[in-house]
C-alpha positions in Angstrom: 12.8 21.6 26.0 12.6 22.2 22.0 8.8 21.9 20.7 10.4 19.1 18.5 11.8 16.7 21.1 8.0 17.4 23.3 6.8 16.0 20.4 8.6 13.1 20.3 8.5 12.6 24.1 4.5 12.4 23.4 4.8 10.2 21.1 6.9 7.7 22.7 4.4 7.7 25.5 1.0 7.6 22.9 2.7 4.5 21.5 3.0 2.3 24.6 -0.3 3.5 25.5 -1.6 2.1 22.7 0.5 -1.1 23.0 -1.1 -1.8 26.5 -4.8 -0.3 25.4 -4.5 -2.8 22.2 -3.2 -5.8 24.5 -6.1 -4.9 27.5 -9.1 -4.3 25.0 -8.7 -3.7 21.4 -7.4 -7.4 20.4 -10.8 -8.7 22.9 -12.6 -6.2 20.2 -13.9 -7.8 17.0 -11.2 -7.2 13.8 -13.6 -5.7 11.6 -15.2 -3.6 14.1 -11.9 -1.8 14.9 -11.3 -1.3 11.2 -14.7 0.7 11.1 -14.5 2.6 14.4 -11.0 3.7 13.2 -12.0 4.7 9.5 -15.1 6.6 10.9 -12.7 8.3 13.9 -10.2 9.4 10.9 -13.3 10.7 9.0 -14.5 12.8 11.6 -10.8 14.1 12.1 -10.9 15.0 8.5 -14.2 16.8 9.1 -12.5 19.4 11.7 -10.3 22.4 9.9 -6.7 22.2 11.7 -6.5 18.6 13.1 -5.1 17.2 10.2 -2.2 19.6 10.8 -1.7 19.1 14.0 -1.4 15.5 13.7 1.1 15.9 11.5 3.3 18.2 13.3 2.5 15.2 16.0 2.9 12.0 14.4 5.1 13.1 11.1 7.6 15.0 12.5 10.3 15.7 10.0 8.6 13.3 7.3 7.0 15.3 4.5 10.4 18.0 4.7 13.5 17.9 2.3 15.1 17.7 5.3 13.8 14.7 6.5 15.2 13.1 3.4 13.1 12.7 0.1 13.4 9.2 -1.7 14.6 10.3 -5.3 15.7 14.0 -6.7 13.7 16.3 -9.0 13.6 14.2 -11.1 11.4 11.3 -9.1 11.9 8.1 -8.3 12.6 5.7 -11.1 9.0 5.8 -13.2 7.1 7.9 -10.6 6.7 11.5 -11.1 8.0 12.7 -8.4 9.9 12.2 -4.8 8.7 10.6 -2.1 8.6 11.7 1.4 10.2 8.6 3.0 10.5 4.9 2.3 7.4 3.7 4.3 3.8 3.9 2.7 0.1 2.3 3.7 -0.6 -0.9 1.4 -3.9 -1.3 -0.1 -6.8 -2.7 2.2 -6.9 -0.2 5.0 -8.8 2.9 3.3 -10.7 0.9 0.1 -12.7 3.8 -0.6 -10.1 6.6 -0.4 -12.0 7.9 2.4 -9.5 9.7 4.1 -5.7 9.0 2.3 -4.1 12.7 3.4 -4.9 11.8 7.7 -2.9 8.4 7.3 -0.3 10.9 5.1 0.0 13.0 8.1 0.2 10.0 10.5 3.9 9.6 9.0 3.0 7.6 6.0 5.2 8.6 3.1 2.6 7.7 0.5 -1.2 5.9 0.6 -2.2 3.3 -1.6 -6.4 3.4 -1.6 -8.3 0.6 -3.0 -8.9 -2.0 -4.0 -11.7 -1.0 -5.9 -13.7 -2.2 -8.4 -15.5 -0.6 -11.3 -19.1 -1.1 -9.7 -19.9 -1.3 -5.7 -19.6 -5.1 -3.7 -20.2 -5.6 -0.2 -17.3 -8.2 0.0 -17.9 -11.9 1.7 -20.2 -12.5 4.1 -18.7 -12.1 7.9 -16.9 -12.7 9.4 -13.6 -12.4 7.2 -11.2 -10.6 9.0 -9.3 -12.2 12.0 -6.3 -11.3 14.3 -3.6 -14.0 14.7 -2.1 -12.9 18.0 0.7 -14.8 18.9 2.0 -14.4 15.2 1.5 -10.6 15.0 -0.5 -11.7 11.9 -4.0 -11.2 10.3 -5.7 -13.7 8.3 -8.9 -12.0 6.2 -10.9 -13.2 3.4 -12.9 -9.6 3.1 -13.2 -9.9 -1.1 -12.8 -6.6 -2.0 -16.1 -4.8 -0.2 -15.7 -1.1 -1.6 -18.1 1.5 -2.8 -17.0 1.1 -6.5 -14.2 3.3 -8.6 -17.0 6.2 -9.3 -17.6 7.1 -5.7 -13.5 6.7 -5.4 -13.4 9.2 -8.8 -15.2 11.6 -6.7 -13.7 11.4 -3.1 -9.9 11.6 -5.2 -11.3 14.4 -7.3 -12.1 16.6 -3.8 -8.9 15.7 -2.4 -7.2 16.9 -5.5 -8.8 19.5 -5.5 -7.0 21.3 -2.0 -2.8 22.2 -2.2 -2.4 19.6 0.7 -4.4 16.6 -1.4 -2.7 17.8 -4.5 0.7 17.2 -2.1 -0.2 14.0 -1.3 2.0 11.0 -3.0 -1.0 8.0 -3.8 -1.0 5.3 -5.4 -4.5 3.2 -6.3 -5.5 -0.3 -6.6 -7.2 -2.0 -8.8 -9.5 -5.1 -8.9 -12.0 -6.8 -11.0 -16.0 -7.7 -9.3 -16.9 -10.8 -7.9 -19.2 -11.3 -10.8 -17.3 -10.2 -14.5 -16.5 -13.2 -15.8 -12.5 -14.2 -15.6 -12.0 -13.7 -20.0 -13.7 -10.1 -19.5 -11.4 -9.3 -15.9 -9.5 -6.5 -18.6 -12.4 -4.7 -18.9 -12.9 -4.4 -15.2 -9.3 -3.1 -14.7 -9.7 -0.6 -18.3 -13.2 1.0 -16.2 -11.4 1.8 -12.9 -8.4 2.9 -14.7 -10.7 5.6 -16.6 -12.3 6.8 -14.0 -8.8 7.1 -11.5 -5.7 7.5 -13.4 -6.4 11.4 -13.2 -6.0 11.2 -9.3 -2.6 8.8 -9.5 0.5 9.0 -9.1 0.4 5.4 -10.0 -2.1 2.3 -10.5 -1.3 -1.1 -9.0 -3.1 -4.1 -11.1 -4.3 -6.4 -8.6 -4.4 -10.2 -9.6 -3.1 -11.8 -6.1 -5.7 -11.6 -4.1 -7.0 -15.0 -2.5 -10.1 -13.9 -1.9 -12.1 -13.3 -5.3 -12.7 -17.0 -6.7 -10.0 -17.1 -9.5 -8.4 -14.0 -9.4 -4.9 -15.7 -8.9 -5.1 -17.0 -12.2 -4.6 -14.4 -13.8 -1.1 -14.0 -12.7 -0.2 -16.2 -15.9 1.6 -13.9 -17.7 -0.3 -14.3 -20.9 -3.9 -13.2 -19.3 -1.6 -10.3 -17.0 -0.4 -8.8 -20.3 -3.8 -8.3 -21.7 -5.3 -6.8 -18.5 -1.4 -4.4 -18.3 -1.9 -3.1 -21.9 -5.5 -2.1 -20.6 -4.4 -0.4 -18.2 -1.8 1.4 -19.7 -3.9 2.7 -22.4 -7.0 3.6 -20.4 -4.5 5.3 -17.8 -3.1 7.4 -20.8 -6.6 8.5 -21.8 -7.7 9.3 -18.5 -4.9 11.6 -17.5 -3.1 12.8 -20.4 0.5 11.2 -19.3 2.3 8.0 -18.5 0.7 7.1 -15.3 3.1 4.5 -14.2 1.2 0.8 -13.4 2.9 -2.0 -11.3 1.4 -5.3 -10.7 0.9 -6.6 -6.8 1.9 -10.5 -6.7 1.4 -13.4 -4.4 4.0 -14.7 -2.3 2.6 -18.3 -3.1 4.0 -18.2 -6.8 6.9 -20.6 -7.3 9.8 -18.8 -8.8 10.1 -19.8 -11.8 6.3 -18.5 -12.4 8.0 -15.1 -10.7 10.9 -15.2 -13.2 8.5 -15.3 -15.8 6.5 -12.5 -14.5 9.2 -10.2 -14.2 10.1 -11.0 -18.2 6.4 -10.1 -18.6 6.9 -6.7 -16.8 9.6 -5.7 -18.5 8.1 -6.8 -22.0 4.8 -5.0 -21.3 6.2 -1.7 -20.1 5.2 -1.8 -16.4 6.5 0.8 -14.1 7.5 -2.3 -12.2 5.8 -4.7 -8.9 4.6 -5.1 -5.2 5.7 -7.7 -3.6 3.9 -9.3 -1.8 0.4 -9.8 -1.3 -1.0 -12.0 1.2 -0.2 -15.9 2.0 -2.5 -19.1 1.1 0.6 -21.2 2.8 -1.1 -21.7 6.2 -3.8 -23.8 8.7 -6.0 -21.2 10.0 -8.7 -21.2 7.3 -10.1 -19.2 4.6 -8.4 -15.8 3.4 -4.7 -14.7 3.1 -2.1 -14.4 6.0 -0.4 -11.0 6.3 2.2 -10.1 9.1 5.0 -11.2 10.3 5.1 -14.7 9.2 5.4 -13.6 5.8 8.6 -11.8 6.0 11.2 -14.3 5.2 8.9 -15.1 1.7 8.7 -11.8 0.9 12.2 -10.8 1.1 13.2 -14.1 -0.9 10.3 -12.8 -3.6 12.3 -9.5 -3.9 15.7 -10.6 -4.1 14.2 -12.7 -6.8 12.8 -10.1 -8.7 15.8 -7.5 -8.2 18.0 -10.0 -9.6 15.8 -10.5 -12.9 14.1 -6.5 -13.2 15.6 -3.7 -14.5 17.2 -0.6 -12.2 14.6 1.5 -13.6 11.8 -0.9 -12.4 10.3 0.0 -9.6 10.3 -2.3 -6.5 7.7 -2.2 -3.6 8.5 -4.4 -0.6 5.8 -5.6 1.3 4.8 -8.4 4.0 6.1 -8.1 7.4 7.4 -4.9 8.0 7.6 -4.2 11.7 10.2 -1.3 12.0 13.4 0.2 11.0 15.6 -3.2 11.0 13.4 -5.4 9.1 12.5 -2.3 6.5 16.2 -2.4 5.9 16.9 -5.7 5.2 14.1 -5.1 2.4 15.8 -1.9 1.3 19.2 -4.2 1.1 16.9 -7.0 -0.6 16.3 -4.5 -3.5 13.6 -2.9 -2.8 12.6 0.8 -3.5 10.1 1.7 -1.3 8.0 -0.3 1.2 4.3 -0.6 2.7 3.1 -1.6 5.4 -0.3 -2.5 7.0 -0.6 -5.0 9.8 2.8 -3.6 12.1 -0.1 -0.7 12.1 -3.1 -2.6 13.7 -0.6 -4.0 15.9 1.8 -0.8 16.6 -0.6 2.0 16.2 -0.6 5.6 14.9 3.0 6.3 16.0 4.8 3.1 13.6 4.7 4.9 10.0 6.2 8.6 11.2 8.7 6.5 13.5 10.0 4.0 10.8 10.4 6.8 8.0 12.5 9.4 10.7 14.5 6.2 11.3 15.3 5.6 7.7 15.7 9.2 7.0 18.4 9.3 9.5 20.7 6.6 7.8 19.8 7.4 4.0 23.1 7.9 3.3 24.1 4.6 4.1 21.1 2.8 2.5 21.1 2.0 -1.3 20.1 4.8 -3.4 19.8 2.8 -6.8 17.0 5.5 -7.8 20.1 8.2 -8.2 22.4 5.8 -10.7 
């Protein structure tokens, strides 16, 4: 039997291990906890030369390869610089500190987002704030950005730059504003982290759709969003000596003629384009934002709403729901670009990105390709 097809005979089996290890203990296993253990089990992977690689050759597969299928030509992908990998990338929340972006790259992810962060350190809201909603393959969390602060990201990025493989790696960073700046300064919160990170980018996401920083959401009106965007864009220009592109993450909760709006703002501002979406406010269990599969049907409705009112150059980022190849291509169909995904993985485990992407990669003829029009 071919090394390849081992491989993915290994996998097959690792992932209904860790369906029935997740069902027996991990979901019994505070949320939070498991978030840690598995941040601090990827950090000591990172730690020992030749693992990386081997999980990659593991999990990945024919990700990562031209022939696998690369999303855009030489030219990149619409505003980004260059092609990506696959469809399927990690949303912001899992690795907030760009602790250790290139192991979930070789765990099949097409591209990391890292963040959010903020200009200076916060430990977040008190616990607990992060919750698994079982029966709905959903998590509800209320963390408020806890991260170590954009100049201990600046550093981390700067190492992994610093290696061919980092320097390989398609990432994308998120930005917030602290707990504590005032709402009328929140520009100058996003202007500091964009100093500091650009460099490191292959693109910024401004991040105004959180739930859980008291009136971030509010800055989604399109006259404060603009303000914060042209800070961005400047201070991303200064930082790294290009046209870093910068999208702006929104909330599934919007009504649609606020999202209309937006996308008007987006093109008038010059942003690379959106992510849609963040988390939910629209249910009953509590505090915090709902992601997961409940939010699909929303989400998909938010980017046929945005397609229909952006630009074919603007870039599209589906997000909230993803669970594998059939539901990433009724976003793809939807109008989106790329996608990311974060909850399918607490749920799935390690095997979902690389399986998803070799899945999309095998049909890419027949999926949209409105990046090469």
């Amino acid at each position: 039997m071919a090394i390849k097809y081992r491989l993915q005979l290994l996998s097959t089996i690792e992932g209904v291990l860790y369906r029935f290890l997740f069902k027996q203990v991990i979901s019994h296993i505070d949320a939070e906890k498991c978030h840690d253990a598995t941040m601090k089990t990827l950090y000591l992977i990172s730690r020992i030369p030749g693992l990386t690689g081997l999980i990659r050759m593991f999990f990945s597969g024919s990700v990562g390869t031209l022939k696998g299928g690369w999303v855009g030509d030489e030219r990149g992908l619409k505003s980004l610089a260059r092609p990506v990998p696959g469809y399927l990338g990690l949303a912001a929340g899992m690795d907030k500190d760009a602790l250790v972006p290139l192991q979930f790259g070789a765990f099949g992810f097409a591209f990391v987002e890292v963040g959010t962060v903020t200009p200076r350190p916060q430990p977040g809201n008190e616990k607990p704030r992060l919750w698994r909603i079982l029966p709905l393959r959903a998590v509800r969390n209320r963390m408020g950005f806890n991260n170590q602060g954009a100049t201990e990201m600046a550093r981390r990025l700067r190492q992994l730059r610093s290696t061919r493989q980092g320097r390989s790696l398609v990432l994308g960073v998120n930005l917030g504003k602290n707990k504590t700046t005032d709402l009328a300064q929140a520009a100058d919160d996003y202007r500091a982290s964009a100093l500091l990170l650009a460099k490191y980018a292959d693109y910024l996401v401004i991040n105004v759709s959180s739930p859980n920083t008291p009136g971030l959401r509010s800055l989604q009106s399109s006259a404060q969003l603009r303000e914060i965007a042209e800070a961005v864009k400047t201070a991303a220009q200064e930082s790294a000596g290009r046209e870093v592109p910068v999208l702006v993450k929104l909330a599934p909760d919007l009504e649609d003629s606020q999202l209309v709006e937006l996308a008007q703002m987006v093109k008038e501002a010059g942003l690379a384009g959106v992510i849609a979406t963040n988390t939910t406010i629209n249910h009953d269990f509590g505090e915090g934002g709902l992601s997961g599969a409940p939010l699909k049907e929303r989400a998909l409705e938010v980017v046929r709403l945005l397609r229909s009112h952006l630009n074919e150059e603007h870039l599209i980022i589906g997000c909230g729901g993803i669970e594998d190849a059939a539901t990433a291509r009724q976003f793809l169909q939807a109008g989106a670009d790329l996608l990311e995904a974060l909850t399918a993985l607490i749920y799935q485990g390690p095997t979902f990105a690389g399986k998803i992407n070799k899945q999309l990669s095998a049909d890419l003829p027949a999926l949209p390709l409105r990046y090469n029009q």
